[in-house]
N, C-alpha and C positions, 0 to 999 in steps of 0.2 A: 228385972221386969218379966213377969208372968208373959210365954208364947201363949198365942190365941190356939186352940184345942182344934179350929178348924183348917188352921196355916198346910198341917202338910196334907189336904184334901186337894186346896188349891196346886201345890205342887205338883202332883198327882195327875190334875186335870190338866198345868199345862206341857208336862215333859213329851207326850204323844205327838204336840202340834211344833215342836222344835223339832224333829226327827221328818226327813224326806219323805211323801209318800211313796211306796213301791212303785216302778214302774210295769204299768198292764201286762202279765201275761201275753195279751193280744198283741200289743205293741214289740215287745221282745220276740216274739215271734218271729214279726214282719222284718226287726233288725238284722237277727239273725239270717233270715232268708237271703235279704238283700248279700251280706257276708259271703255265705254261701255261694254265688250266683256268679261273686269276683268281678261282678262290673263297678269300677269305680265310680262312674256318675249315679247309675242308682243306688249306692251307697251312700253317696252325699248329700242326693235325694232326699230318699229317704231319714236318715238323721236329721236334716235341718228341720223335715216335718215332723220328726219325733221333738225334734230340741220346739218346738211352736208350740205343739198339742199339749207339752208336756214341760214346761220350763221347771218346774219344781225336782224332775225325776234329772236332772241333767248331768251328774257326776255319774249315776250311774252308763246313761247315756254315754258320755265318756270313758268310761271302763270298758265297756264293748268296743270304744273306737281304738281303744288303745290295744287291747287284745289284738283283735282284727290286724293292727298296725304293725305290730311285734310278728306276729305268724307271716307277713307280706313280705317284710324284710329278710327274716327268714329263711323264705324261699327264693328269694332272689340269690340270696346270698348262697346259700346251694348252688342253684343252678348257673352261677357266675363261676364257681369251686368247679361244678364238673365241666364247663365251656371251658376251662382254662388247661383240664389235664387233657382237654381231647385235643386243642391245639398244640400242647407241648408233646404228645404221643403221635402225633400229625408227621408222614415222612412229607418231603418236600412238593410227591405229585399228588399230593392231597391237599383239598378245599380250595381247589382252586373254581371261580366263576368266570362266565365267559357273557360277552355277546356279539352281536352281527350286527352292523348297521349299513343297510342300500336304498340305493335313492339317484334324485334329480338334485342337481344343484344350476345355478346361476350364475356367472361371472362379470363383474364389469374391473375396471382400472384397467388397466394395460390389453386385457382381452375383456370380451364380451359376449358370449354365447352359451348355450345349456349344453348339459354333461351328464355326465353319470358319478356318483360315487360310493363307496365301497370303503367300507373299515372290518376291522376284528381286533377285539380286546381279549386278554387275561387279567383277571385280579386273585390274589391270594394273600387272605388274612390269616398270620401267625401271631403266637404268644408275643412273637417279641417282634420279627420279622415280617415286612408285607410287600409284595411285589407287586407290580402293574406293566404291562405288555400293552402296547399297542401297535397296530401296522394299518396304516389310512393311505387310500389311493383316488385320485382325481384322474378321472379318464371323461374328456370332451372331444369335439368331433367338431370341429370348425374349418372354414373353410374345402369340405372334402376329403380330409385330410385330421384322422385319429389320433391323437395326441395324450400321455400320460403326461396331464399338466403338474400332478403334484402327487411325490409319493413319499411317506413319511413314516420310517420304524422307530422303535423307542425301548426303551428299557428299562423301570428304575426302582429299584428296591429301597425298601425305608427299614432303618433298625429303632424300634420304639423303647426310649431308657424311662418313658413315661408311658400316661395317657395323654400326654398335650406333645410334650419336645421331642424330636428324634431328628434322625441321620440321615443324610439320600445319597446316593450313588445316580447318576444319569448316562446312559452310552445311547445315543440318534444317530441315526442316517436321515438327509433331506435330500430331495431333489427338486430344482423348480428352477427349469430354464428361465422361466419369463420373470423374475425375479431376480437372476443376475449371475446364477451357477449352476453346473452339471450336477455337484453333489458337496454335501457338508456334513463333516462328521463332528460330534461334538461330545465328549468328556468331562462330566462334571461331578461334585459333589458339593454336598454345605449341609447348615442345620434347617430342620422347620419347626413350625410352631402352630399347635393347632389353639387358636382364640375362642370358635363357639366350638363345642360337641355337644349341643342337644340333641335329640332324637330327629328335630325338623330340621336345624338349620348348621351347620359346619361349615367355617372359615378357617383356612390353612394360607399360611406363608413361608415361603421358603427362600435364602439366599447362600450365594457360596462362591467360588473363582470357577470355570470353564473351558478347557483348553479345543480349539473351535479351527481346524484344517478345510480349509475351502477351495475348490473348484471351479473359480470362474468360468462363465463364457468367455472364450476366447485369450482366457489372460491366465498366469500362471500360479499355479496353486500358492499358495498361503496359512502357514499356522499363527494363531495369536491367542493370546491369554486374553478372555474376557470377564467379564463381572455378569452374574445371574442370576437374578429374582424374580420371585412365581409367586401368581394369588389363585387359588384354588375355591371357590367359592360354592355351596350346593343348600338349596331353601326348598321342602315341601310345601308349597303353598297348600295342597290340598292331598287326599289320600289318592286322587287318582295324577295329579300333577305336579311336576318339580320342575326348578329353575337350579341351573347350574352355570357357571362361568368359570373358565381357563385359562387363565391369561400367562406369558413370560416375557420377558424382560432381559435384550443379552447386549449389554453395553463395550463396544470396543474402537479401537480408534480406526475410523470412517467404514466400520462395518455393522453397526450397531441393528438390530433387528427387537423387532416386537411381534406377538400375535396374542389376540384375543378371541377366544371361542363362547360364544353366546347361545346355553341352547334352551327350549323349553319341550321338556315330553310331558305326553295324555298317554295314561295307560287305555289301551283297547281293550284285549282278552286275553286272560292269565300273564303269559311271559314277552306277550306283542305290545309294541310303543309305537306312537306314533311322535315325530321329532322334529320341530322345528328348529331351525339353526342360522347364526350370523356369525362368518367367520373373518377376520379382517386381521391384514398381514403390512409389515413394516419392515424395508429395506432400504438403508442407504446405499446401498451396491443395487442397480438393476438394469436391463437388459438394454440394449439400445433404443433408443426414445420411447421408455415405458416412465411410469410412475412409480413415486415410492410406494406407494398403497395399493392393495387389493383386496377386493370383499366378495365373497362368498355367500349366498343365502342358499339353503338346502332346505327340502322338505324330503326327509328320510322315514322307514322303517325299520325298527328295533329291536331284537331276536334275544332274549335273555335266556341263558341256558347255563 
């Protein structure tokens, strides 16, 4: 059967319209820019309104995002390579962060009257290794009469075999008369487990055994082996605000103790925080006609350095 003479005219006329239109110089432009710029919202922006204005150009569309995507990774990935040789070339008094925290606090349960208090942190993140230091003092004035209601150091370094699981070691000192002892030392370690590590929000749990030397009022010292589990909880609600909570967990026979730390900080200016705080404590051992519970509300200042 004879082709019609005109057949490959029509071919001709349609192969043009089966192929993508280019996308606009103009419009490439503006993609580019956005890239450029390295803000991710006006990237995404911008494309969704290129992928609208221009639904036909859209693979190419695509090809830029994926560029762009490839180069992001990239540089992360760099810049995670060199954060990692600076920790591991890191001697031990290095990167280390601190802060201050003073203030009013509030007491009720067993006592009842305002106070002052007073803390200082260390933290330092290593490659592998990350320590935390704390030393917190309660000092109120009741009745006439000055009193270091509660003063508390700590110790405790983490060996990370991951980015989620690792190792802890714990060494405390406690003091808190009113609560049931002169002083309480306590030795532990166990595994944790970090659940969330996003950028905003991180949940950590930790357990392990305890060996826990106490000081009663009035009665004679005592070691015993306890059981200890910790939730560690820290949420950005906002870029200027964070929710954090500390809770632990120290189970022993009729010694068994709890405390949970509730705070919420507003950043002020640069490295100043302003702190709100609920601290609430559990003692089956405690001082002559007190309570097992006491709570703590503090409105602090926050010194990062």
């Amino acid at each position: 059967m004879p082709v019609p003479v005109f057949a490959p005219l029509l071919v001709l006329a349609q192969a043009p319209a089966d192929l993508p239109p280019p996308l606009p110089d103009g419009v490439r432009a503006i993609i580019e820019a956005a890239i450029a710029s390295g803000d991710a919202k006006t990237i995404e922006t911008v494309i969704r309104l290129a992928r609208e204005t221009h639904p036909l150009a859209g693979a190419q569309i695509d090809d830029m995002l994926k560029v762009w995507r490839v180069q992001v990774a990239a540089a992360e990935a760099a810049r995670k390579k060199e954060r990692e040789e600076e920790l591991a070339e890191a001697g031990f008094f290095d990167n280390w962060k601190g802060q201050v925290e003073i203030g009013a606090s509030r007491s009720t349960g067993q006592t009842s009257y305002v106070g002052f208090y007073g803390s200082l942190g260390f933290n330092k993140e290593g490659l592998r290794w990350r320590h935390k230091i704390d030393a917190r003092a309660e000092v109120q004035d009741g009745r006439n009469v000055v009193n270091t209601e509660r003063f508390i150091a700590s110790w405790q370094p983490n060996y990370k075999f991951g980015p989620r699981l690792y190792s802890y070691g714990l060494a405390q000192f406690e003091s808190d008369e009113n609560q049931g002892y002169d002083s309480r030392y306590t030795l532990g370690g166990g595994l944790g487990y970090t659940i969330l590590t996003g950028p905003r929000a991180k949940l950590e749990f930790e357990g392990g055994p305890a060996l826990r030397h106490v000081a009663p009022v009035d009665l004679p010292s005592e070691t015993s082996l306890a059981a200890r589990a910790s939730v560690n909880f820290r949420w950005a609600i906002a870029p200027t605000l964070e929710l954090k909570q500390t809770s632990a967990f120290y189970l022993e026979q009729g010694q068994s103790s709890a405390n949970a730390l509730t705070s919420l900080d507003a950043k002020l200016l640069g490295p100043l925080k302003a702190r709100f705080s609920y601290d609430v404590r559990y003692e089956d051992r405690v001082g002559t006609g007190g309570s097992n519970i006491d709570t703590l509300s503090r409105a602090t200042l926050v010194y990062s350095f």
